[in-house]
N, C-alpha and C positions, 0 to 999 in steps of 0.2 A: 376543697370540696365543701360544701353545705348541706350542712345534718339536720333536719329540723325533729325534735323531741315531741311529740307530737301526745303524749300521755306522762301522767306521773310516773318519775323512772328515779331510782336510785341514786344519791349523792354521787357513789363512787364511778355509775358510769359514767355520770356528766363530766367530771373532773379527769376522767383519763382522755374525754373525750376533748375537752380545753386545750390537754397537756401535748395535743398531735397541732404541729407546725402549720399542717397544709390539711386541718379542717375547723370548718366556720360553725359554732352551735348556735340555734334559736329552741326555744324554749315556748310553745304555745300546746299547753294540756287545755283539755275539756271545749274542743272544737268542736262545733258541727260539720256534721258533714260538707255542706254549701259552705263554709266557711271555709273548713280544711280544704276543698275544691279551687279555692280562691290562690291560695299559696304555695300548693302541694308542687306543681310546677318549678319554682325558682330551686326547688331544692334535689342535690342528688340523688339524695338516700333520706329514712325517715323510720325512727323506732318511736315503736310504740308496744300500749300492754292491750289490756282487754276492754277498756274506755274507748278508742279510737274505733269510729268507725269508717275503715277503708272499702267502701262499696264503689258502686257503678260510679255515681257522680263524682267522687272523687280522681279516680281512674280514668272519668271520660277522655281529659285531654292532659296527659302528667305531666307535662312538658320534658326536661330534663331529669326525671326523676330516673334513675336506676335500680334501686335495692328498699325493701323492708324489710327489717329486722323485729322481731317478736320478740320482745322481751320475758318468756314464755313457751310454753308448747302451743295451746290452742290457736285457729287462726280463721276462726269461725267469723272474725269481725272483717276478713280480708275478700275481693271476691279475687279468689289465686285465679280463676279461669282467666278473669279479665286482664290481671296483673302479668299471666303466662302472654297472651297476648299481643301485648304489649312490651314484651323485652322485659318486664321488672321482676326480677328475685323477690323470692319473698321466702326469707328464711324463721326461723326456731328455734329457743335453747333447749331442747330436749330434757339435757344432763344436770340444767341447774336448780331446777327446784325437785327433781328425784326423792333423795330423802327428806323433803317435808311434807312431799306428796306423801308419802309411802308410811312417811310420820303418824301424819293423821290420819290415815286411816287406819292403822292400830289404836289411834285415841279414840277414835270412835267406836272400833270395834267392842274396847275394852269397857267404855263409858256405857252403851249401848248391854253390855253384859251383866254390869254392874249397876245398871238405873241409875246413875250419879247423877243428870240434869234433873230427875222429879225429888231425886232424896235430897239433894240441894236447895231445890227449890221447896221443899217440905220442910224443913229445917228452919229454914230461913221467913218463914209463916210461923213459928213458934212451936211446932209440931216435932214429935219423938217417936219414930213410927217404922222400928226397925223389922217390921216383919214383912212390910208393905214391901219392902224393898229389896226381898232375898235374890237375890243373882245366879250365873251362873259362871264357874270357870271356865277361861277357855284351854285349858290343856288338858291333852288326849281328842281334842273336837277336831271334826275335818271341817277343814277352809277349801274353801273353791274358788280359785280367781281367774277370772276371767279375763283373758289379758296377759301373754310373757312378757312385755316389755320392757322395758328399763323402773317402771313400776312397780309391772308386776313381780319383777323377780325381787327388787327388794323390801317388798313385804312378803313373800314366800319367806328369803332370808332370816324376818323378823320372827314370822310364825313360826319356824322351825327353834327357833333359839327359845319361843313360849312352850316349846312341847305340841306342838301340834300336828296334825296329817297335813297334807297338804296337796289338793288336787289342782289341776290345771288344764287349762283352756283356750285354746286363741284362734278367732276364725281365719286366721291366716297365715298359719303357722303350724305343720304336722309334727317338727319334730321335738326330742327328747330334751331337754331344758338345763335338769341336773340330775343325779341319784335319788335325791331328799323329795322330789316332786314326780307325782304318777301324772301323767297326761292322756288324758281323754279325750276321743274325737268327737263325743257328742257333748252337746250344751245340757240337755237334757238327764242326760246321767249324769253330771256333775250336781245338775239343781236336788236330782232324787240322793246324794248321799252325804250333801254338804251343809253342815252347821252354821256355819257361815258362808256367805257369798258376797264377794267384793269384784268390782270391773274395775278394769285400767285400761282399756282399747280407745283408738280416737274414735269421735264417733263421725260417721262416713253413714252415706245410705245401708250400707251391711248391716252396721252395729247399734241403729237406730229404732229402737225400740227391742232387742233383739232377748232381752229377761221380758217378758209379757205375759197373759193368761196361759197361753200352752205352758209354760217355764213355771209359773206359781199354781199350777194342778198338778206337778212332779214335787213344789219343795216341803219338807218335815214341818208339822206346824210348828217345831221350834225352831226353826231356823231363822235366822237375821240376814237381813242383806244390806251392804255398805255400797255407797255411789259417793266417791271422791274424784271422777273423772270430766265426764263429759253430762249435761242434765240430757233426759232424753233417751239416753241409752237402756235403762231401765226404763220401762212404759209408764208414765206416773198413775194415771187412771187405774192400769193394774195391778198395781203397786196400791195403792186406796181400796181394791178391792179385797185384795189378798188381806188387808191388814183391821178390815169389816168382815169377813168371814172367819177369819179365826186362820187363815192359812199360813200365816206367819207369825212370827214374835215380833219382831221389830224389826224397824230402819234407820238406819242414820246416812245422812243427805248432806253433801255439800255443795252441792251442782245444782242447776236448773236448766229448763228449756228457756225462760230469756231470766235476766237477771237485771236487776231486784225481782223475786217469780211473778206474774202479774196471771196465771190462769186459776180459775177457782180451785182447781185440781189441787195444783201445787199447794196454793192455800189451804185447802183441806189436811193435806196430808203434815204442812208444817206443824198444823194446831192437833194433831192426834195425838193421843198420848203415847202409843209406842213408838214417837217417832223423834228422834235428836236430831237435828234441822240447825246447822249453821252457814255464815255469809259465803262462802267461797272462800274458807281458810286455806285450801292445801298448799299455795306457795305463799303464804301471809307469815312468814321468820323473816327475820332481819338476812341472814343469812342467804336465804335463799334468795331475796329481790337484790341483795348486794348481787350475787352470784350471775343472775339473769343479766343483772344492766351491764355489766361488764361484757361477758359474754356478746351481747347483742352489739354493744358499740364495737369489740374489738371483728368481730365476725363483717359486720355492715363497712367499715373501712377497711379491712383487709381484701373486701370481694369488690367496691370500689375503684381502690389503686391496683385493680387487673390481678389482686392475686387467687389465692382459693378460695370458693366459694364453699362455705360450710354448711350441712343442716340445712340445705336446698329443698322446702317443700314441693316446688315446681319445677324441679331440674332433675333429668332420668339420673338415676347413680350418683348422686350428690348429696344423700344421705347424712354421710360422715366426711373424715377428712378424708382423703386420699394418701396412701401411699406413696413414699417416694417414688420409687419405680413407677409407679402408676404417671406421676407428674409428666415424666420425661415422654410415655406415649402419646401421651395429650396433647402433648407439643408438636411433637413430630408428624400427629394426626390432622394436627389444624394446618399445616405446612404442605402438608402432602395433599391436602384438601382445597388448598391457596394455586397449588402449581398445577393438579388437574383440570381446574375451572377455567386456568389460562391457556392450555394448550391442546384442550376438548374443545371443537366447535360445535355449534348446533344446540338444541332445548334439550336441559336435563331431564330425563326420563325412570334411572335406578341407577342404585349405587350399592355395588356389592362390595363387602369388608371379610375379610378370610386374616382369623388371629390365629399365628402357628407358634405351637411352642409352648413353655409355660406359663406365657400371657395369656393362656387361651383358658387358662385356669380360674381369673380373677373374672372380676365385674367390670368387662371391657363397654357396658353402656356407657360411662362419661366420655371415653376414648371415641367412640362415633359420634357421638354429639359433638365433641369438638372438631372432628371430620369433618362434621355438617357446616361448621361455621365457617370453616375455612371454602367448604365448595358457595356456598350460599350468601357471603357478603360481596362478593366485587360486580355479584348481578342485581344486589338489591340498592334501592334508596333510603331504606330503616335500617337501623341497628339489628346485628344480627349475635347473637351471645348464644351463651348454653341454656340460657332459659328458653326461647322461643325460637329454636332454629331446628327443635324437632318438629314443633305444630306447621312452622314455616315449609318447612319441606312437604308434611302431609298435606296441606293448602293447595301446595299445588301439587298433586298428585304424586310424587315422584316417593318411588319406593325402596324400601329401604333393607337390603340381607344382609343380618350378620351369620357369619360361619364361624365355627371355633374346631379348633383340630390341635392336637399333640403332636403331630409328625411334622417336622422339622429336619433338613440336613445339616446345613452352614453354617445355621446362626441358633441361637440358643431361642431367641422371638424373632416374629416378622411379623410385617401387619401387609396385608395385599391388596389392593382396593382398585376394584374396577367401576369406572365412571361409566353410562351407556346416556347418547344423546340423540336427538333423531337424526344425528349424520355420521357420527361415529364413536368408537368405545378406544379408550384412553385408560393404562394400567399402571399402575405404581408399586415396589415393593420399597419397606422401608423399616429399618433397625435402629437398635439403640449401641454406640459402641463407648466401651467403659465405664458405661451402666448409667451417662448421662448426656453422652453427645448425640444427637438424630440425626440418621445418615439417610438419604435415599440411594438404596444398590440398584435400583433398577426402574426404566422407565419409558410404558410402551416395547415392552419385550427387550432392551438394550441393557447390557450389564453397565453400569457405573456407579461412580463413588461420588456423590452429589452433597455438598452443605446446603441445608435449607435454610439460607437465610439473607439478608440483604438485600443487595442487589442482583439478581439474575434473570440471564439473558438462555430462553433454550432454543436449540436451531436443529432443525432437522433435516438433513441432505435425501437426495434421490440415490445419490449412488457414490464412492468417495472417489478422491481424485488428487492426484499431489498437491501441494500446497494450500489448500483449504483452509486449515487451523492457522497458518501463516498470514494469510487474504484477512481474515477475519482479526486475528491480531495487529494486521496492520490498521485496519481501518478503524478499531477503535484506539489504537498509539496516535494515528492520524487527528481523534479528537481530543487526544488527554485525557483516556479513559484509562483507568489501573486495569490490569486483572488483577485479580489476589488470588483466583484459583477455577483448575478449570479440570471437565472430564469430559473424554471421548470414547465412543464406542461404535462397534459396524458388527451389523450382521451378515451371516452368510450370503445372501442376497444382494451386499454391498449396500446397501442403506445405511447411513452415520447418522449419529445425534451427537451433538457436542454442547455441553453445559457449563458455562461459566461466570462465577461471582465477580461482581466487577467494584470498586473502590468507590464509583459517582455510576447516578443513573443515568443511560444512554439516552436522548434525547429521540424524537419520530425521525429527524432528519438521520440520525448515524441509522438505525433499525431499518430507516429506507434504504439506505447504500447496502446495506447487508441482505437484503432482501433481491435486490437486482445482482445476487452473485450467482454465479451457475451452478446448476442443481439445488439451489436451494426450496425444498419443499415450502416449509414453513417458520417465521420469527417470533419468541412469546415472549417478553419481557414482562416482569414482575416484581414486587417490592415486598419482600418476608421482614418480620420481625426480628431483630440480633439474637443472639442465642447468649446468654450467659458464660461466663469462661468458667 
């Protein structure tokens, strides 16, 4: 595969990225767009930092491109909509610059309390001027951060170990955090009792300007506020005002709305005196861009060579890693999504999913996603992945129920998935046995014990009749076709399905001879992925 490096990234990703057999690295930072647009194509996958910009025109026509890796959180330089679109992942490191994020803004916090950039800077003018510079502790102060995330919580962490309160805050997130942190439902009450206030939320239309005049006519005019997150999410303009009327103490900024700041705003508020204003340090350690570029290489080729997709900003439930358990459903979902698309005729219209059991407990979104991929590729001419095979589906109208229930008989999970088409409805029930094999028990109302994988051939009879399963084994002995394994079932009604794995794929001609047997309803042949031993 071919990686192109697309932004200044870290010795050590480059180097593990060398050290992979079956991937090709090119190395072009400081593209332009039209430029990047030019080459972005020839390549698989492609990391990059906050330099790179991934917009429309790059995007327009990707060619072969699969995966972005962020070497980073932010992906404000991406456009994901487009990226969704088009089949490309576009993942995050979330976890790797964490603690320098969460670093700095304790440095700032503390710098900001204790005036060290003007007493520094006074000092260093020849001046002795220790009165000018009385500070304040920050222990026994309530801090208010806005934002539980993997940020937020470790500078809570931090403030608590300084002796501090600690309030908390997140628009998207009601519950309880830790002991050590009281959590408020409103923004506004946090602004009226907090000393400090610091953000760590992404910023999204939500959280986009979301500290503003209403929020700085609640806060203490001693209080400070800290932005090492995202520029923007703090209103800068009211931020400038608050800090000309006297409504605050100070800011300290490491963000911008664009970067290097280019609004007078920003510029204003850089040059104020109560304001500590540096480049966008928070992932700026050696540590933490080691950390990211690893991360990002090993993430962008593991999701590559078909394995887990990690830290998916554009993939439902893709979040984090997946669970092992979880793995095995995914499998068996996209299988069972492979064999309903072949043996349901007519235009897909909805598709219901019913998770029984303990499975019904977890975050079964990645599990119908890969559902979707398996009903949705053998009808399409694009790539159909976990990225863009939910938008896919919504496109074309076809809707989508998931059900979740506890009650279970047989099997400890099952997953149930009814396909509905404008000709008919096709059902599936299907499990995991010995916590990693996927079995299909059932299919179209018939009990059996089906492997999803290989080569299979399904037949469905009118009515059964002797020799049947005999007919059918002879005719494919007749062309030198294995079975390796095979399931039959009848219903009361006398209706039979018979499913079986075959060793070589049957050819139109053998599928036609089977098809002119008597009773035979209908023939699906199909080709699944191997299953792991």
């Amino acid at each position: 595969m071919k990686i192109l490096i697309a932004d200044k990234l870290s010795q050590v990703g480059i180097d593990w990225l060398q050290s992979q057999d079956d991937v090709e690295v090119a190395i072009m930072p400081d593209l332009a767009p039209d430029e990047l647009a030019k080459v972005v194509g020839d390549y698989d996958g492609m990391i990059i930092r906050s330099g790179a910009k991934v917009n429309s025109t790059v995007l327009e026509n990707p060619g072969k491109l699969r995966g972005i890796a962020r070497a980073g959180v932010g992906v404000d330089n991406v456009d994901v909509p487009l990226a969704t679109e088009k089949g490309i992942v576009v993942m995050n490191t979330p976890g790797g610059n964490t603690l320098s994020t969460a670093e700095l803004a304790m440095t700032l916090m503390m710098a900001l309390s204790r005036k060290i950039s003007p007493a520094s800077e006074s000092l260093r003018s020849g001046e002795w001027n220790r009165k000018a510079f009385q500070g304040t502790q920050m222990a026994s102060k309530t801090l208010g951060i806005v934002g539980m995330g993997r940020v937020g919580r470790a500078v809570a962490k931090r403030a608590r170990a300084m002796e501090m309160r600690v309030l908390g805050f997140d628009p998207f997130f009601a519950g309880q955090v830790s002991e050590d942190i009281e959590m408020v439902k409103d923004l506004n009450e946090l602004c009226k009792r907090a000393d400090y206030i610091t953000v760590h939320t992404p910023k999204t239309p939500e959280t986009e300007g979301m500290i503003g005049r209403e929020q700085f006519a609640c806060t203490k005019p001693t209080a400070r506020v800290i932005n090492a997150a995202r520029g923007g999410i703090i209103d800068p303009a009211a931020l400038l005002e608050a800090l000309i009327e006297g409504r605050i103490a100070g800011a300290a900024l490491d963000v911008y709305t664009s970067e290097p700041p280019e609004s007078e705003v920003e510029k204003k508020l850089i040059q104020h005196p109560n304001v500590l204003a540096v480049p966008h340090l928070g992932a700026s350690t050696e540590e933490a861009q080691e950390q990211v570029a690893i991360e990002a290489a090993m993430q962008l080729v593991e999701a590559l060579r078909g394995g887990e997709v990690r830290n998916a900003v554009n993939a439902p439930g893709f979040g984090q890693s997946l669970p092992e358990t979880m793995r095995s459903y995914t499998e068996l979902a996209r299988r069972m999504g492979t064999i309903l698309t072949h043996i349901t005729p007519g235009a897909l219209s909805k598709i219901e999913i019913v998770y029984r059991g303990g499975i019904s407990e977890q975050n079964v979104s990645p599990i119908t996603t890969y559902l979707l991929v398996g009903l949705l590729q053998p009808h399409l001419d694009q790539l159909v992945n976990v990225i863009n095979a939910p938008l896919l589906a919504e496109q074309r109208g076809v809707e989508v129920e998931q059900i979740t229930s506890a009650k279970v008989k047989e099997f400890s999970n099952l997953i149930q998935v009814s396909v509905h088409t404008d000709q008919a409805c096709r059902t599936a029930v299907g499990t995991i046995f010995g916590s990693k094999f996927p079995r299909v028990i059932a299919l179209d109302g018939f009990r059996v014990e089906m492997r999803p994988e290989g080569h299979v051939v399904v037949m469905f009879h009118k009515h059964d009749m002797p020799g049947l399963v005999g007919k059918v084994g002879t005719i494919l002995g007749d062309n030198s076709i294995n079975i390796a394994d095979m399931t039959f079932s009848r219903k009361k009604s006398g209706k039979t399905i018979l499913c079986v794995n075959l060793d070589q794929a049957p050819n139109e001609s053998v599928l036609d001879t089977i098809r002119t047997m008597e009773n035979i309803e209908s023939v699906h042949a199909m080709e699944l992925p191997g299953l792991m031993p």
